[in-house]
C-alpha positions in Angstrom: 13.0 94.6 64.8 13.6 94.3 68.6 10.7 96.7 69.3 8.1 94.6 67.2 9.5 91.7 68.7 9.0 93.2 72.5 5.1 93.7 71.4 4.7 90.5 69.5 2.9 88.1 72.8 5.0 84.7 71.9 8.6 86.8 72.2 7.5 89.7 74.9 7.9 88.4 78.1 10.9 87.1 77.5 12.1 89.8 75.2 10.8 92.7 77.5 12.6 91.1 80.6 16.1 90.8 78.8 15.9 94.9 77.4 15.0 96.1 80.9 17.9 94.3 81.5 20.3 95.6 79.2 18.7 99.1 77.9 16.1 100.9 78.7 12.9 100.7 76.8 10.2 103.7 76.7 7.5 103.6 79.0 5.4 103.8 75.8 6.6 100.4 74.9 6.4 98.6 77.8 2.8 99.7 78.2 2.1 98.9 74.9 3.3 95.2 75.1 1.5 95.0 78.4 -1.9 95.9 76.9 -1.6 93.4 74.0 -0.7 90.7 75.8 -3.5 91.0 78.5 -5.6 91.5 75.0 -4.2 88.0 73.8 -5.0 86.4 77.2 -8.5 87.5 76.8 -9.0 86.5 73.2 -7.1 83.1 73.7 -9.4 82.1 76.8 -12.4 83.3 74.8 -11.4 81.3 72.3 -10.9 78.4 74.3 -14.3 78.8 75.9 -15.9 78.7 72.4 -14.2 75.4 71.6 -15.0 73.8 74.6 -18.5 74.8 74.5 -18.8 73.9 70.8 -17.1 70.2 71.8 -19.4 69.6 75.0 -22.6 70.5 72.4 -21.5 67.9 69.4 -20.0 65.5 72.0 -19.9 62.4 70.4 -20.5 62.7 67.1 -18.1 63.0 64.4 -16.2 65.9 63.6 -15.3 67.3 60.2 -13.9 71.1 59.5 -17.5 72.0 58.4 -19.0 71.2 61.2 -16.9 72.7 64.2 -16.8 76.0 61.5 -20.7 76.3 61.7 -20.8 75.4 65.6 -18.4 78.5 66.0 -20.1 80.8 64.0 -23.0 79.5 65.8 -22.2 79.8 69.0 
């Protein structure tokens, strides 16, 4: 449980820090929850990207699911 938790990006800084601390983890581990969350950086700013552009392109108009579902698949 602790080991999913140490990869999981919400829990793994915090986790990761506090098992160094306490027991050693495998290099195998650490690297692991390293890699996913620079991965989860990267998708979350992409993501964020998409939405911004989406909201500067439909600015002021309204805004239903449909809508900001198309300009993401769009975009």
């Amino acid at each position: 449980m602790w080991v999913i938790f140490s990869i999981f990006p919400f829990s793994a800084p915090v986790l990761v820090m506090m098992r160094l601390g306490l027991t050693g983890i495998p290099t195998w581990q650490l690297i692991v929850s390293i890699a996913v969350m620079v991965l989860s950086i990267i998708g979350g700013l992409a993501l964020a990207a998409r939405l911004l552009r989406t909201y500067l392109l439909i600015y002021g108009k309204r805004l239903g699911m449909r809508t900001i579902l198309h300009s993401l698949r769009s975009a």
